[in-house]
N, C-alpha and C positions, 0 to 999 in steps of 0.2 A: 504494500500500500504506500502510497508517495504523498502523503497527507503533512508533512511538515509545511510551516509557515516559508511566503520566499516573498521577497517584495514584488509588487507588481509594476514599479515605473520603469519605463523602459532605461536605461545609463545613459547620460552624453558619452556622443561617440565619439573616438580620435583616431589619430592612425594609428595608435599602439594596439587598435580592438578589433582593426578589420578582419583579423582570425577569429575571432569571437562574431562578427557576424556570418561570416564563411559557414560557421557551427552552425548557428541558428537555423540558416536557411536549409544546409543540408540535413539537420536531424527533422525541420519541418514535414522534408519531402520523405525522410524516409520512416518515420514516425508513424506520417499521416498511411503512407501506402503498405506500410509491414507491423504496425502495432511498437507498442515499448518492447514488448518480451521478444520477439522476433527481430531486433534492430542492436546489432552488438556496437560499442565507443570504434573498433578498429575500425569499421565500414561509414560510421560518421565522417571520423576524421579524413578515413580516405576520399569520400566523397567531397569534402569539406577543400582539399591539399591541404593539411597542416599535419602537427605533429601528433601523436595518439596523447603526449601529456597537456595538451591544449585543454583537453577537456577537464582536467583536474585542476588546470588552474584557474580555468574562468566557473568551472560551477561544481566542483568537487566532485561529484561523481556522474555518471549515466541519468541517475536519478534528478540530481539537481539541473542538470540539463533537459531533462524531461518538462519537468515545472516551470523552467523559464521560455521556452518552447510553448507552452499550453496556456501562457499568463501573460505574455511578453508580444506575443506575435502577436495582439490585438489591442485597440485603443483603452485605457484606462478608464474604467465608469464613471470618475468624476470627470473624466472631458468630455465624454459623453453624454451625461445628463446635462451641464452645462449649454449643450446644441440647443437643450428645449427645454429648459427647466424655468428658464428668467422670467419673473414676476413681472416685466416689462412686455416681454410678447407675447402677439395676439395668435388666435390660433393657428392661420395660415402659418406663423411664422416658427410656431413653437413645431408644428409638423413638419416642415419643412428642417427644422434642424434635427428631429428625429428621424425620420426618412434619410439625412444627410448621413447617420451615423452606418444606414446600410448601405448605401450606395458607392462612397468613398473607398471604403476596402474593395469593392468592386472593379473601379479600376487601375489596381494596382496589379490585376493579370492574375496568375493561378493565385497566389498567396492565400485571397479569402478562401476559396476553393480546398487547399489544403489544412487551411485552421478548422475550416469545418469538418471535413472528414475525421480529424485528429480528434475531433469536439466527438464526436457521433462512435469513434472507436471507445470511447469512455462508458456508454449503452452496453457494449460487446466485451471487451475487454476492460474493467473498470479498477483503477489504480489508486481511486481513492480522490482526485481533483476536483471533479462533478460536482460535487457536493458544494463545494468551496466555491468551484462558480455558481454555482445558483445564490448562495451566499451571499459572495462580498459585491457580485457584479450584475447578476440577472435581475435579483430582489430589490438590490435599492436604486434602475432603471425602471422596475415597473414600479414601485410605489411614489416616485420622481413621476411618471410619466399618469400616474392616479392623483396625485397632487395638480396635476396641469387641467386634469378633465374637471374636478371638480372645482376648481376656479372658474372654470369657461362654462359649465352646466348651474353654476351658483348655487352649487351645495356644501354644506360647512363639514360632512364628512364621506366620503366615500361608501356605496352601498356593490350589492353582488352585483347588481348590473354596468353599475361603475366598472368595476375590474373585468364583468368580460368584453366590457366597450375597450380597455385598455391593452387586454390580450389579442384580442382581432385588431386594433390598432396598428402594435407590434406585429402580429402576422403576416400582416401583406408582406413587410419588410424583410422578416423571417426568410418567408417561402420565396423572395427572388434572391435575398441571401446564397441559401441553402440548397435552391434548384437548379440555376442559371446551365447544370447540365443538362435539366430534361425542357426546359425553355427552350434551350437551343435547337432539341428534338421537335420540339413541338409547335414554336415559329419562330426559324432561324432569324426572320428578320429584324426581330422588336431586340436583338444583344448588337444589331451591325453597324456602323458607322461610330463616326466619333462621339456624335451627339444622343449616343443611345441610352445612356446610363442618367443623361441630365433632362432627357424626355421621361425617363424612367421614373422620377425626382417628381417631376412635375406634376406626372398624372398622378401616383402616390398623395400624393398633398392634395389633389382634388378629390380621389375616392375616403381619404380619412375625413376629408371636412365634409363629404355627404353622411358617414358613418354617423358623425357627431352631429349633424344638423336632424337626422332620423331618429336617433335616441332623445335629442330636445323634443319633436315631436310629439315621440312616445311618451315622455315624460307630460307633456302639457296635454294631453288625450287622456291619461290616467292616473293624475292627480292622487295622492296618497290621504286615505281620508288623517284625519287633528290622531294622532297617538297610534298610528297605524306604523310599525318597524318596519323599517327597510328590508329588502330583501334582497 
């Protein structure tokens, strides 16, 4: 189980580190496509060019290189939330920086593609991390992203319908995340061009602001009677 504590911001980078990113990228790729158990330090490194004690020195063991790989390779939840979390913006804006948060790793070419598979090997072969991301990074974007709704719905606390407005939300963003392989199956042309990922963006923020405009709706359709509990 690889459940010990490891920081999550990523280091300033220099030239004494570029073997330390060489790591990164290679134990990513091979991580994501052979599991931890199946991925020995010699085959990092060698995928890597560096030396096999490379890895002892930047993350002490296989292990520790494991975790920084699985926490490292993607944006820090308070930069994240900070996209859409501000007390200043409106919802357009506040979606738009939530959508920004899955679109971005997108075009950065496989990368996302790979942190997810590595995310989803945790399901199949599970190490003990999981957990920890739901934790310190899934939980406090969705209660961040349930703080947002219930300011723009004008409710002083969150109820069940709140949070599944908030999970289908996050879902569209999810599932172009996490699918972008079977999208490609299924219409190669909505991934092509340069401009595909910032149309991607766009319409995103107009299906989340109809979600939210239909739940105001529902809400003003069926008014909760004086002492009647949320649900």
């Amino acid at each position: 189980m690889i459940d010990e504590p490891a920081p999550r911001a990523r280091p300033q980078r220099s030239d004494g580190e570029q073997s330390r990113e060489r790591l990164m990228h290679a134990a990513l790729r091979l991580f994501a496509q052979q599991g931890f158990a199946k991925t020995s330090t010699r085959e990092i490194a060698e995928a890597a060019s560096v030396n096999l004690a490379a890895i002892s020195y930047y993350f002490g063991d296989k292990e520790g290189l494991y975790r920084a790989v699985f926490f490292e390779m993607q944006g820090k939840p308070e930069d994240e939330i900070a996209r859409y979390a501000g007390q200043e913006l409106s919802l357009r804006e506040a979606l738009h920086g939530l959508y920004t948060c899955f679109i971005e790793p997108l075009k950065q070419g496989d990368i996302a593609q790979l942190v997810m598979k590595l995310h989803a090997r945790e399901f199949l072969e599970p190490t003990g991390l999981w957990q920890r991301e739901i934790s310190e990074a899934i939980r406090p974007m969705h209660e961040a992203l349930v703080d947002v709704l219930c300011r723009h719905l004008g409710l002083r606390q969150p109820d069940n319908e709140t949070r599944r407005l908030a999970l289908s939300l996050a879902g569209l963003g999810v599932h172009l995340h996490c699918c972008t392989d079977v999208i490609d199956e299924l219409a190669p042309a909505l991934g092509s061009g340069p401009k595909a990922f910032d149309l991607w963006l766009e319409r995103l923020v107009m299906y989340g602001e109809a979600m939210v405009a239909a739940e105001q709706q529902r809400r003003a359709q069926n008014p909760k009677k004086k002492g009647e509990k949320a649900t």
